[in-house]
N, C-alpha and C positions, 0 to 999 in steps of 0.2 A: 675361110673355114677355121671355127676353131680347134686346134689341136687337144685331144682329151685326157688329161687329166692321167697319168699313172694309178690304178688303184691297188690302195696300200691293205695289207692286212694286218692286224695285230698277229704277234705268235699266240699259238693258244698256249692256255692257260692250265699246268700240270694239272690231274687231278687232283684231291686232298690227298691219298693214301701214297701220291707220285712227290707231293710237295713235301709230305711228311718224313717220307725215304730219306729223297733232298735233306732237308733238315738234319733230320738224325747223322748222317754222312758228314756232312759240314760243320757238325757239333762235335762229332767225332775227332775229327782233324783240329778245329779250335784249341779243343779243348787239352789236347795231348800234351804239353806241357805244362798242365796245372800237379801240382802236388797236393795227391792227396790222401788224407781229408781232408775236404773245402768245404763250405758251408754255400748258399746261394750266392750271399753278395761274392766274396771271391772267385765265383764262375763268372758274375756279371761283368766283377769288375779285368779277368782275363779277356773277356771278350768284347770289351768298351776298347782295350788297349790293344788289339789285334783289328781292329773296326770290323769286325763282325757284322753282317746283316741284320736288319733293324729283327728280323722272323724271329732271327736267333736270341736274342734278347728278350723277344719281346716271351717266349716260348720258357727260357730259363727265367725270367721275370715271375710266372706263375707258381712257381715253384716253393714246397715250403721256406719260407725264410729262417726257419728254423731246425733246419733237420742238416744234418752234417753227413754227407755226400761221400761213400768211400771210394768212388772209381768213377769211370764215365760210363763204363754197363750201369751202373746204377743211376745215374743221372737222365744217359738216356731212356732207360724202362720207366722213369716219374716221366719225362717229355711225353713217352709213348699213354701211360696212362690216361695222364690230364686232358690229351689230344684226341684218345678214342671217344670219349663221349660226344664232342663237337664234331665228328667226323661224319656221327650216326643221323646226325639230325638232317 
């Protein structure tokens, strides 16, 4: 007889609004040692040198490249912005 197989399950998978919290949280904390005002790449490049999750970059990545950043409430409220559209869909 053969013996069967263990069956595996993936963990499920946050929601968006679960994954977005996440996010936001862990941006939070990244981010806590930046001085600022920072501009985008200066957040990127905080969180390239801290290895950061790819989300997190990829999330500050969208962000204006040009707009000068005075805190991380304010960083995070553009993440939360850019994000609610895609969430809707």
């Amino acid at each position: 007889m053969i013996p069967a197989s263990p069956v595996t399950t993936r963990p499920a998978r946050p929601a968006p609004a679960d994954r977005l919290a996440t996010d936001l949280a862990e941006l939070r904390r990244a981010l806590a040692p930046v001085a600022f005002p920072a501009p985008r790449d200066d957040l990127l490049a905080v969180l390239i040198g801290r290895r950061a999750p790819l989300q997190l970059l990829s999330r500050v990545g969208m962000l204006g490249p040009d707009h000068l950043y005075l805190s991380v409430d304010e960083v995070c409220a553009d993440v939360l912005r850019r994000a609610r559209p895609a969430a809707r869909r």
